[in-house]
C-alpha positions in Angstrom: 56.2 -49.9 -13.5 59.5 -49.3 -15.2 61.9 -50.9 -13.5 64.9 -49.4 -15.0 63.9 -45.4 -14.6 67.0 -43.1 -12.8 64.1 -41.6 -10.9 61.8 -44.1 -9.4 58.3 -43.5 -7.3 57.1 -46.8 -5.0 53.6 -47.1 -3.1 52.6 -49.0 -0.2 49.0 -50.5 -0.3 47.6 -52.2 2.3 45.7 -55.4 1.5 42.3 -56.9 2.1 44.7 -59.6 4.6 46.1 -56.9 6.6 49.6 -57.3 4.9 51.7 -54.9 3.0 53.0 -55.0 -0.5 56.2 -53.6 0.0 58.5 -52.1 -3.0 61.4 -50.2 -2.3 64.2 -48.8 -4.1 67.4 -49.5 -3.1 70.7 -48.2 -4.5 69.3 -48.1 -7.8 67.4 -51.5 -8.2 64.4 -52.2 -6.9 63.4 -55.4 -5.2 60.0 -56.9 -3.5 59.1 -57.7 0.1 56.4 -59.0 2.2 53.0 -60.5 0.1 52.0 -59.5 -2.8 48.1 -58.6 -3.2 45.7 -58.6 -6.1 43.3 -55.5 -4.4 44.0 -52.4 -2.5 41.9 -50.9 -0.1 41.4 -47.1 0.8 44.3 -47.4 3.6 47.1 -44.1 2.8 49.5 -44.5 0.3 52.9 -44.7 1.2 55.7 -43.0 -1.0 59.3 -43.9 -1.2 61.8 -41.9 -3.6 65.0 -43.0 -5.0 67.2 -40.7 -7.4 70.0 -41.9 -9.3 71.5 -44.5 -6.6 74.4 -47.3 -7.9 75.3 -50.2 -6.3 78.8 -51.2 -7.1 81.2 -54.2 -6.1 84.7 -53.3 -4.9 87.7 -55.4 -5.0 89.4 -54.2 -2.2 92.9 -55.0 -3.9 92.5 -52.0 -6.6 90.1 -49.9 -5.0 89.1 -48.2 -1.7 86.9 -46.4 0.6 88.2 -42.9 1.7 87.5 -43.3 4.9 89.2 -39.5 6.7 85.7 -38.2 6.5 83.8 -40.6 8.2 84.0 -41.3 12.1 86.1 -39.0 14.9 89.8 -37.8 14.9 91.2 -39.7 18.3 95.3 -39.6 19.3 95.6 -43.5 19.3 96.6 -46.0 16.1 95.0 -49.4 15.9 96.8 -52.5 15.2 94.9 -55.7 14.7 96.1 -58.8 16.1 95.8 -60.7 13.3 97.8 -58.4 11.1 100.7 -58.9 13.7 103.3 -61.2 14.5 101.7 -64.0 16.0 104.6 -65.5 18.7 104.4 -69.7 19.4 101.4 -71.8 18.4 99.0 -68.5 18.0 96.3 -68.4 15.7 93.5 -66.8 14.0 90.1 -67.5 14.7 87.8 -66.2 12.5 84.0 -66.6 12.2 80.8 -65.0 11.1 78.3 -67.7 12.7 76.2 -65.7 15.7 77.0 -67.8 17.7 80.8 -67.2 17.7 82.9 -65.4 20.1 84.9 -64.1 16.7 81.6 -62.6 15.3 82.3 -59.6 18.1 85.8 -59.4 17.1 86.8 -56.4 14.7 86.3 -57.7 11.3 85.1 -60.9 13.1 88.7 -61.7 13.3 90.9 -62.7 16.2 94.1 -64.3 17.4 93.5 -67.0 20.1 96.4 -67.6 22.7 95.7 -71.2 24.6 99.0 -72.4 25.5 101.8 -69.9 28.0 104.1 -68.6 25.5 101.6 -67.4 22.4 101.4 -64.1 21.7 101.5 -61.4 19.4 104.2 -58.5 18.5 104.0 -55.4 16.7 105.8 -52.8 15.4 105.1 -49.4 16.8 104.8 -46.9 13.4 105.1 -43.5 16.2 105.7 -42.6 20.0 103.3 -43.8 22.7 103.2 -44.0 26.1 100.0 -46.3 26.6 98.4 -48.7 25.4 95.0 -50.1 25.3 94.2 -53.7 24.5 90.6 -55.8 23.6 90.4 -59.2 24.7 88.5 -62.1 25.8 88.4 -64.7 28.0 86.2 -67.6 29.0 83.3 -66.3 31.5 83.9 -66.8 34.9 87.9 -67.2 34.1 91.1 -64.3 34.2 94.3 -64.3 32.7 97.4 -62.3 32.1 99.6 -60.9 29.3 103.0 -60.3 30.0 103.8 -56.9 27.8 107.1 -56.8 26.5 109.2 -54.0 25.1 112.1 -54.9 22.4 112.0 -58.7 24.1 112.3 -57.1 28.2 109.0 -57.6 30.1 107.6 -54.4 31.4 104.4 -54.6 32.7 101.8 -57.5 33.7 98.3 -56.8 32.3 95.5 -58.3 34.3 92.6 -59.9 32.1 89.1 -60.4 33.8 85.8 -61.7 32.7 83.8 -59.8 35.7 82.7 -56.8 33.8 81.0 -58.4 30.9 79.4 -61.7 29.3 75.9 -61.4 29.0 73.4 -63.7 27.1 70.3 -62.2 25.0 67.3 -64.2 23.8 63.9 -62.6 22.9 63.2 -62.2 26.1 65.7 -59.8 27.3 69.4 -60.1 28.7 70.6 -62.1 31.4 73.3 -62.4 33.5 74.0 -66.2 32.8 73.4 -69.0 30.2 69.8 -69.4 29.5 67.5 -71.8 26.9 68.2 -70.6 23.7 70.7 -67.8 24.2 73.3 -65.8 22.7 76.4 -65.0 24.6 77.2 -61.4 24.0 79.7 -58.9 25.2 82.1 -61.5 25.2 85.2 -58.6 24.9 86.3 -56.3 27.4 88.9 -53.7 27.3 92.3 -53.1 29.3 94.3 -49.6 29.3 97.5 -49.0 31.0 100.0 -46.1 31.0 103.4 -48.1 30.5 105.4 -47.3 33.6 108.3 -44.9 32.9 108.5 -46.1 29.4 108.5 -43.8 26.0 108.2 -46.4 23.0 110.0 -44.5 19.8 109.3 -45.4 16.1 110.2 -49.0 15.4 110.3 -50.3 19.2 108.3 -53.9 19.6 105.8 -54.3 21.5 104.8 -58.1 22.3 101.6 -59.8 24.4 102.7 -63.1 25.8 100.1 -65.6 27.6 102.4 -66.2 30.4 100.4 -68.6 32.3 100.2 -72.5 32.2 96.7 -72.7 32.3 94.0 -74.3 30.1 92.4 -70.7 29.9 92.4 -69.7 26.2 92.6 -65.9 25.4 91.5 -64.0 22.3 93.1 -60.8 21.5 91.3 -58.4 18.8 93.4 -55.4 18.8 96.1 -53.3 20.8 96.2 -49.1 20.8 98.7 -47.4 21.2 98.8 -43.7 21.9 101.2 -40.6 23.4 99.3 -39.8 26.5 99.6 -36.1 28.0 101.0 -35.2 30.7 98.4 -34.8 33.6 96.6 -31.4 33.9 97.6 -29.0 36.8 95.1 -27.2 39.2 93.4 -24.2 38.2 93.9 -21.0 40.0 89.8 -20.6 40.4 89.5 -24.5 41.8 89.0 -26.6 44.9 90.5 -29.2 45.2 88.9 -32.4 46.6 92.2 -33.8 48.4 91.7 -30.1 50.3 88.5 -32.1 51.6 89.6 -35.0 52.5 89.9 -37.0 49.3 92.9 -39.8 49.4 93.4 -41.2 46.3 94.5 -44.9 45.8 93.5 -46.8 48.4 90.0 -48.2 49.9 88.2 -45.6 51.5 85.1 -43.8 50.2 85.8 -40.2 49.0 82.4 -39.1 47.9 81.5 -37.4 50.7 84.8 -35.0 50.2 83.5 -34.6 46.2 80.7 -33.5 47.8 81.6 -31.0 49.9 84.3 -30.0 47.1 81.2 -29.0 44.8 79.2 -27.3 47.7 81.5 -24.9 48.0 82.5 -24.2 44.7 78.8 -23.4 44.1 78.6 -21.2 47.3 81.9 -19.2 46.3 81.7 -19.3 42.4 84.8 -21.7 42.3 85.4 -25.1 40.0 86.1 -28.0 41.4 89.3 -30.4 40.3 90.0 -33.9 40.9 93.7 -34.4 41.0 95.6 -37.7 39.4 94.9 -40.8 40.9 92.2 -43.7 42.4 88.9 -42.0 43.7 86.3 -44.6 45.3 82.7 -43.2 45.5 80.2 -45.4 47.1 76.8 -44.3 46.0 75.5 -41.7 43.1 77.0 -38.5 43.1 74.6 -35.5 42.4 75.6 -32.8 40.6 73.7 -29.5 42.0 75.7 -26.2 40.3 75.2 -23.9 37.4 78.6 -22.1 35.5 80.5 -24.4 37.5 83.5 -26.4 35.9 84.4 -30.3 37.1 87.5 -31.6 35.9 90.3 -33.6 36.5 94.1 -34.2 35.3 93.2 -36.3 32.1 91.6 -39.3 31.6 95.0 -41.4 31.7 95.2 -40.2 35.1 92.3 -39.5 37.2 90.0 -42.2 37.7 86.4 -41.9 39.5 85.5 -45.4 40.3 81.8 -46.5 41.7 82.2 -49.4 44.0 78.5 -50.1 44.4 77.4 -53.4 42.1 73.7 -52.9 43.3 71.2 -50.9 41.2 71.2 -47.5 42.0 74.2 -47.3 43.2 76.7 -45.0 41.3 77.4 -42.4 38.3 76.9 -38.9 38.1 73.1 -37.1 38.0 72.5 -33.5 37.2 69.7 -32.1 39.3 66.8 -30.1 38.0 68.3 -26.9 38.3 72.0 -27.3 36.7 73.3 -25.3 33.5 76.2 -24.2 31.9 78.3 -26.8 33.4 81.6 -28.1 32.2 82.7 -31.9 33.0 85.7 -32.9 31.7 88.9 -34.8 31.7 88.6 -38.1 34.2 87.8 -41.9 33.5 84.5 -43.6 34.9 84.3 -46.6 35.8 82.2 -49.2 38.0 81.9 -52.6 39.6 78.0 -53.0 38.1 77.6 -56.8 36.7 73.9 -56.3 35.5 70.8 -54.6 34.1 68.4 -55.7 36.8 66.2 -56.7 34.4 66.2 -53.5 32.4 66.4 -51.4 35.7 69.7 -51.0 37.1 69.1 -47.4 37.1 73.1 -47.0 37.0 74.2 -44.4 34.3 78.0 -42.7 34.3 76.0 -39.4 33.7 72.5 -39.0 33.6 69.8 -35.9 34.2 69.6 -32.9 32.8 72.2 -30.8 32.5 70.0 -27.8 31.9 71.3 -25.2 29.3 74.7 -25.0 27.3 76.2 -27.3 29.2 79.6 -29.4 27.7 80.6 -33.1 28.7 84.4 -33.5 27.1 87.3 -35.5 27.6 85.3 -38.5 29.3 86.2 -42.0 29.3 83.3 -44.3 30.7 82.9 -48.2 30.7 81.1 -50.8 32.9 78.1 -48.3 33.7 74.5 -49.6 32.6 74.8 -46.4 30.0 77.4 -44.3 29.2 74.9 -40.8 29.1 71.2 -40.9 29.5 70.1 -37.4 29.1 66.6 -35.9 30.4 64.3 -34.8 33.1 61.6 -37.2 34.6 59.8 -34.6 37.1 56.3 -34.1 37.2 54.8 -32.1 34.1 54.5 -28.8 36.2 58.4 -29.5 36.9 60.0 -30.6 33.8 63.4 -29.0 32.7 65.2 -29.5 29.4 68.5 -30.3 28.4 69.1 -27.5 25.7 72.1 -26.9 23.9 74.3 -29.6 25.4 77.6 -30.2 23.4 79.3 -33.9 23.9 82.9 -34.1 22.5 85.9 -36.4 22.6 84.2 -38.8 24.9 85.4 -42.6 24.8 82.2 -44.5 26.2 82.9 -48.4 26.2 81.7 -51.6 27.3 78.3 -50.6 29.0 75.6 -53.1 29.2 73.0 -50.4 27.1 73.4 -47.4 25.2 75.9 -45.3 24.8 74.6 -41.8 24.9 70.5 -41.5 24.5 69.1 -38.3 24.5 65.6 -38.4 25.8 62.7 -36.0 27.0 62.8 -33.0 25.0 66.3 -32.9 25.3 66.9 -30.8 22.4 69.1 -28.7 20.2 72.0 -31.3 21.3 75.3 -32.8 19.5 77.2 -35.9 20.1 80.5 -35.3 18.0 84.0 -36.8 18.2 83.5 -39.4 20.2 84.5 -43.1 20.3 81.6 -45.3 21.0 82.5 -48.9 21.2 81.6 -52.3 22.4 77.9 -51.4 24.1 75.1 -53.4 24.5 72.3 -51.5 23.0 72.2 -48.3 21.1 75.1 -46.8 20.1 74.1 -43.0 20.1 70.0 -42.6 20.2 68.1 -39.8 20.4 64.4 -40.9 22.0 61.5 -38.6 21.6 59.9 -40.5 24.7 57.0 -39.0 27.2 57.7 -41.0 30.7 54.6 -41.1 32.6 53.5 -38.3 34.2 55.4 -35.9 32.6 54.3 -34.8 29.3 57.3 -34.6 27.7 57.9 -31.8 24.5 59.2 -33.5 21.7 63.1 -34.5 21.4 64.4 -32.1 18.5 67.6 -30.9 16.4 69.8 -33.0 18.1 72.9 -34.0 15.6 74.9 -37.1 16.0 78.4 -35.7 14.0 82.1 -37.2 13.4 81.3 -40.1 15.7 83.3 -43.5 15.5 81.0 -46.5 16.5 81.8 -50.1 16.8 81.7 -53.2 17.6 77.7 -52.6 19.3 76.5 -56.4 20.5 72.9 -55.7 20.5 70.4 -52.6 18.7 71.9 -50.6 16.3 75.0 -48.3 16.1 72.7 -45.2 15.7 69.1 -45.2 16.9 66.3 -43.1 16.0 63.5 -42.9 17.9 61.0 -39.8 16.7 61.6 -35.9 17.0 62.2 -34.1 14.7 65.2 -32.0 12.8 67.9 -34.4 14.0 71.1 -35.1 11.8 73.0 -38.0 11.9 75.9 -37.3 9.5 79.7 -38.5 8.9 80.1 -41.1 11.4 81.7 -43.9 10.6 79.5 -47.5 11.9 81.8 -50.3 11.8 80.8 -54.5 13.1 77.5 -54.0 14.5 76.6 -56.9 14.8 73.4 -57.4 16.5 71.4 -55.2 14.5 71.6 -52.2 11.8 74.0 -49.9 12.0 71.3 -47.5 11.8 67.6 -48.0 12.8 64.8 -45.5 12.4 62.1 -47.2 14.3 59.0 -46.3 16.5 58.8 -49.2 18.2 58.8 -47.2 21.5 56.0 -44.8 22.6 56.7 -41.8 22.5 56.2 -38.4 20.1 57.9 -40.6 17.5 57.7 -38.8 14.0 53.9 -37.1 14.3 55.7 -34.0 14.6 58.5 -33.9 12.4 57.7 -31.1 9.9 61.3 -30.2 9.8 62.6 -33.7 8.1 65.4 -36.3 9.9 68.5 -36.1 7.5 70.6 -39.6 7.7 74.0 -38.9 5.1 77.1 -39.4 4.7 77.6 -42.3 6.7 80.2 -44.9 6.1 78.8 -48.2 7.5 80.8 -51.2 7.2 80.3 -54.6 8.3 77.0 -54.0 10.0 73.4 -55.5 9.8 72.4 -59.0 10.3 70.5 -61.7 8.8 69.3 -63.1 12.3 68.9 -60.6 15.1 67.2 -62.0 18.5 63.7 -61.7 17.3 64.9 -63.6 14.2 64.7 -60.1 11.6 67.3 -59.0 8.7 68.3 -56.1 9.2 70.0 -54.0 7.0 72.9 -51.5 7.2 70.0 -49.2 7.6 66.5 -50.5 9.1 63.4 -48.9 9.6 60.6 -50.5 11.7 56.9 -48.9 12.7 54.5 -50.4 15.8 53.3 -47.2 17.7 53.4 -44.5 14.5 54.3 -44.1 11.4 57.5 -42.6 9.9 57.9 -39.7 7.7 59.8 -37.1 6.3 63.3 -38.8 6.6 65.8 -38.6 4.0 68.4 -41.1 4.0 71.1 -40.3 1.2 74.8 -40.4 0.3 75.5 -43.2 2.6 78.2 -45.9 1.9 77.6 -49.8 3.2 80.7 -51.4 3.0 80.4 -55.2 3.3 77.0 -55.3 4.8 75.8 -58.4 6.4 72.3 -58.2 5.3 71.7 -55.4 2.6 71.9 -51.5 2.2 68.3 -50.1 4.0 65.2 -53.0 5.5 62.0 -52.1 6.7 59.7 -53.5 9.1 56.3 -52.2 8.8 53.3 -53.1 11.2 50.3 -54.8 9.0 48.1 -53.0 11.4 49.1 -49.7 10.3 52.4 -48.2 10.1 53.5 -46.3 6.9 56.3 -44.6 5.4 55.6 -41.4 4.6 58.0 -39.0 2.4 60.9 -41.3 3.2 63.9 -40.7 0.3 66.7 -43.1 -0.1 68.5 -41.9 -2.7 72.8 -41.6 -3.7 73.9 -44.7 -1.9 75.9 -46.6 -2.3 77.0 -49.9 -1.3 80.7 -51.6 -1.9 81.8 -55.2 -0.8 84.1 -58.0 -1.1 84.0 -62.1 0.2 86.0 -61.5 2.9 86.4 -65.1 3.4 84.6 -68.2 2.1 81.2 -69.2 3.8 80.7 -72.5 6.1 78.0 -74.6 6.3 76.3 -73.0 3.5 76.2 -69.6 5.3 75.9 -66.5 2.8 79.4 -64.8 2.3 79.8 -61.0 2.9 79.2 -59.9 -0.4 78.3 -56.0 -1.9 74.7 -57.4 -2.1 73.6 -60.7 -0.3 71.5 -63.3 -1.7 68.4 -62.5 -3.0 68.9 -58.8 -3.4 68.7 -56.7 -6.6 71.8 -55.0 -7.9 72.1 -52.7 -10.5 75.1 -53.3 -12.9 76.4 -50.3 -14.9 78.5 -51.0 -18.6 76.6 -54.8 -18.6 78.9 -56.4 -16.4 79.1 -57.9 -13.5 82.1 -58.5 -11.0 82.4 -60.1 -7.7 86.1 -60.5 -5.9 87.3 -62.6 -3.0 90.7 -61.3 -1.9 93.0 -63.1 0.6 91.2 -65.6 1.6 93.0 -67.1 5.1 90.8 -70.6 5.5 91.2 -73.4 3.5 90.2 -73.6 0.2 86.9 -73.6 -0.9 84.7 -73.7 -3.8 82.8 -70.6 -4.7 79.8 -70.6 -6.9 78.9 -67.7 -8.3 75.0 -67.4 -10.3 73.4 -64.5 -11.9 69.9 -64.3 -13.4 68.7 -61.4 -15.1 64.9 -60.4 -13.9 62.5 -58.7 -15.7 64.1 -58.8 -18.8 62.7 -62.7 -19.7 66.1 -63.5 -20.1 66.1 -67.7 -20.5 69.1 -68.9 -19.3 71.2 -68.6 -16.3 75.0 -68.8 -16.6 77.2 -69.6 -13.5 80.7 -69.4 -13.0 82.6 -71.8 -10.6 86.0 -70.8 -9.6 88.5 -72.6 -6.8 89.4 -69.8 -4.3 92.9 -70.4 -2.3 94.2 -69.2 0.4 96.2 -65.6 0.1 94.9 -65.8 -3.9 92.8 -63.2 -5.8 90.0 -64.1 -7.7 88.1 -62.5 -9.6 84.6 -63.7 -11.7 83.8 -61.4 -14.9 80.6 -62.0 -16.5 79.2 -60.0 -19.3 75.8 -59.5 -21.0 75.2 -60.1 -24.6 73.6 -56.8 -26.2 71.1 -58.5 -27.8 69.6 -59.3 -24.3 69.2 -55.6 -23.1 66.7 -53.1 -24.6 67.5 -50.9 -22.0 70.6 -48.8 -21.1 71.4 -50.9 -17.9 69.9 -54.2 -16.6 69.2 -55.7 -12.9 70.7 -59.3 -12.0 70.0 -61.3 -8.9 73.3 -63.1 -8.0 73.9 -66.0 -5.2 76.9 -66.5 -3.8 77.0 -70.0 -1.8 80.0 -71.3 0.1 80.6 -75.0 -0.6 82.5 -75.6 2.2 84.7 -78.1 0.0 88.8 -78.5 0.6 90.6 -78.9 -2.7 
């Protein structure tokens, strides 16, 4: 095998032991997994195509990713906390150990408030109205920031630890601290409009802890954006106050949505939902075809389940919907739990039938933000066909974000903020639920998506069909798993029917993969894993992974007989920096971790740490050519201080390569070791 082709073929043979020999060829340079066997038997051949792919490392201070292709267009500006002005004793906390509460921080960095009087201010850079701010606090405690304009208090902001904290081992999730657990979803959200307040260009904004407790807060990031104005009634709508509906206060209004949507369906009307507090004490089904529900903007009209049992809220289209329009209201709930797996308990859920269009929601605290497909009986299945998701925000759910399930087919996810959920991020799952004999899950397209800061599975998930696209989303701090994950370890039609080909490109992921999920696994920015089938005809290409935990792509194939077939990786690339130094001998965030192959173009090598904020530390940095029967290893130790750039250089002598580029294997250990 020539090792240093453009255009590279690998097998897969499975051994007299039952255990694959796997080769793959990643980003240009190929590296070896799994045991290595001296016979092959007559199982299939597996075959995996690279063409042409580089791996480079970035230093971040002269070069960067263009990132306005990647992920959606929303009408809010981030600021980090840690890039503000941090007010009293505040500081940052910043971590990559799993079991941190900064690891599910954006860029695993936060700024911790512990004492009444810390905060942090920023500059607003344009006009804004509202504001939405990440946090955490200790589970079972509450806080409260004190937001203050230009140095005048405006607003209280109320910070609770009800809606979230959960704790995963391999054996599920649970509610409370078990053996050997992981807490996880340890950040929640807060939005506010500020009241009668138009911040201009330059105002301040500050968050104060302004109690004198021992409570310590964490803040990760504020957003601030120029909310509309709330939409008016249409002339061709019924308005739910009309039946009854009293917004703001603590009586149950579902029976007036209810009756709101009956006769809109009976009279060809829409149905609106006017600004304001609606409480809805059980599901709400959602029984009309070329029927529009909307209210005045998501900054202003809020449908709010108050059931915390399973079953007990979030919108279901019934068998018969289509062409229905949803739009323009914030969901939330008061459910605290899975129920094993089975809370049942989805903001929208069903089957929305035929060219329907969910826009312009904002969900959080629901078991899943949109869980799409029928589960009737096979001589009464329905499928969701043609549904179009846009310019949703779906936050802080225990599961997935949006999963389109049971045929559901011909589908799009696009322009949407996906952030903070506890399983997949966006998943399409060819699955056939009992009884029902599901068709295949196809063409669904995942599109312009923005998805973050995922606390267990992967940012995008894959589960079988066939013709889907997963394109120009941008994956950023999954930590719990890859950022994508092509995978059949769920029954289901899986890839046995995927003629058409799964297309995975153009993806920007950065920061994602792990080294130690809950079952123990690496994961890559990119994972694959087979149990009930195999996987073929995927192409995965033109992706970048920006300062991947793990590495670019992984696989996890079942000895017993899962296989790749016609799976292309080819044209990605992968960019990194130390983005600070390791602890406790824990790899650094490197372009390639340790252990991995790299292809270096122009015989050099270059790795760059840049602004370092922890103390100083020793960084040691080791190459060894392979394959090449190079003899001797060089390494290159360099002191790396805080707010300093380094940068190592080391270069090849030409007598040592017969070949017009070479592959190294570099370490990068963190010596942990003040200067």
């Amino acid at each position: 095998m020539n090792h240093l082709n453009k255009d590279i073929v690998f097998g897969i043979r499975k051994s007299k032991l039952g255990v694959f020999s796997v080769v793959i060829a990643i980003m240009g340079a190929c590296f070896l997994t799994g045991q290595s066997v001296a016979a092959d038997q007559a199982g299939e051949q597996t075959q995996i195509q690279t063409q042409g792919q580089e791996a480079t490392t970035s230093d971040p201070a002269s070069s960067q990713v263009d990132t306005s292709q990647y992920g959606a267009s929303m009408p809010y500006t981030r600021y980090e906390a840690d890039k503000g002005n941090l007010l009293g004793k505040a500081e940052v906390e910043q971590s990559q150990d799993s079991h941190s509460t900064a690891i599910e921080a954006s860029d695993q960095t936060y700024v911790a408030l512990k004492e009444k009087g810390d905060g942090v201010s920023f500059k607003v850079n344009e006009p804004a109205n509202a504001l939405t701010v990440r946090y955490t606090v200790p589970d079972g405690a509450s806080g409260q920031l004190d937001v203050q304009v230009n140095g005048h208090s405006v607003q209280q902001l109320d910070l609770s630890s009800t809606s979230n904290w959960q704790y995963l081992n391999d054996k599920g999730v649970h509610d409370s601290a078990q053996a050997d657990t992981r807490a996880r979803f340890q950040f929640d959200e807060v939005h506010s409009l500020l009241p009668g307040l138009q911040l201009q260009k330059g105002d301040v904004v500050s968050l104060v802890k302004n109690r004198s407790d021992d409570v310590h807060y964490g803040l990760d990031f504020v957003e601030f954006e120029q909310a509309p104005d709330p939409i008016a009634q249409g002339d061709n709508a019924i308005n739910i106050v009309s039946k009854g509906a009293t917004p703001n206060d603590d009586t149950d209004d579902s029976q007036a949505l209810y009756d709101a949507i009956y006769e809109a369906k009976q009279t060809g009307k829409n149905v609106y939902i006017p600004a304001g507090r609606f409480n809805l004490n059980r599901k709400v089904g959602i029984d009309a075809s070329d029927m529009k529900i909307s209210g005045a903007g998501i900054w202003h009209t809020q449908l709010h389940f108050t059931s915390d049992q399973a079953g007990g809220g979030g919108f279901d289209f019934l068998h018969q919907d289509n062409h229905v329009e949803f739009s323009d209201v914030y969901l939330s709930s008061n459910l605290r739990s899975r129920y094993g797996e089975n809370a049942q308990y989805k903001a929208i859920s069903g089957t929305p039938g035929k060219n329907s269009h969910i826009h312009d929601i904002w969900a959080e605290h629901f078991e899943v933000g949109m869980w799409i497909g029928d589960y009737a009986g096979k001589n009464y299945m329905k499928y969701t066909d043609g549904l179009v998701v846009e310019n949703v925000r779906l936050r802080n759910n225990l599961a997935d974000g949006v999963n389109f399930a049971q045929g559901t087919k011909n589908s799009i996810v696009r322009n949407s903020s996906i952030r903070g959920n506890g399983d997949d991020g966006l998943a399409s799952w060819s699955s056939i639920a009992d009884g029902t004999e599901s068709a295949v899950a196809e063409n669904n397209k995942f599109l312009h998506n923005t998805i973050e800061l995922g606390w267990r599975a992967g940012g995008v998930g894959i589960f079988g069909g066939k013709g889907h696209e997963i394109a120009y989303n941008r994956i950023k701090d999954n930590i719990g798993d890859a950022g994508i994950r092509l995978t059949t370890v769920f029954k289901g039609h899986n890839f046995d029917l995927n003629e058409e080909g799964i297309r995975v490109h153009h993806n920007l992921l950065e920061r994602t993969g792990t080294k130690s999920d809950i079952y123990n696994k690496h994961r890559g920015s990119i994972d694959v894993e087979t149990r009930y089938g195999d996987i073929k005809n995927v192409t995965i290409e033109d992706n970048v992974f920006l300062a991947p935990f793990d590495t670019g792509v992984t696989d996890h194939l079942n000895p017993n007989g899962g296989i790749l077939n016609h799976v292309e990786v080819r044209n990605n690339q992968t960019m990194g920096q130390l983005s600070h130094p390791a602890q406790g001998g824990v790899s650094a965030s490197v372009s390639k971790p340790v252990g991995q192959a790299l292809r270096v173009k122009e015989k050099t090598l270059q790795v760059s740490a840049v602004k370092v904020p922890h103390q100083p530390s020793k960084v040691q940095l080791s190459k060894k050519q392979t394959g090449l029967n190079l003899k001797q290893a060089k390494t290159v130790t360099k002191t790396v201080k805080p707010n300093y750039v380094l940068k190592a250089t080391y270069s090849k002598q030409k007598s040592f390569l017969k070949a017009p580029s070479a592959l190294f294997l570099y370490r990068m250990m963190g010596l942990s070791q003040t200067v």
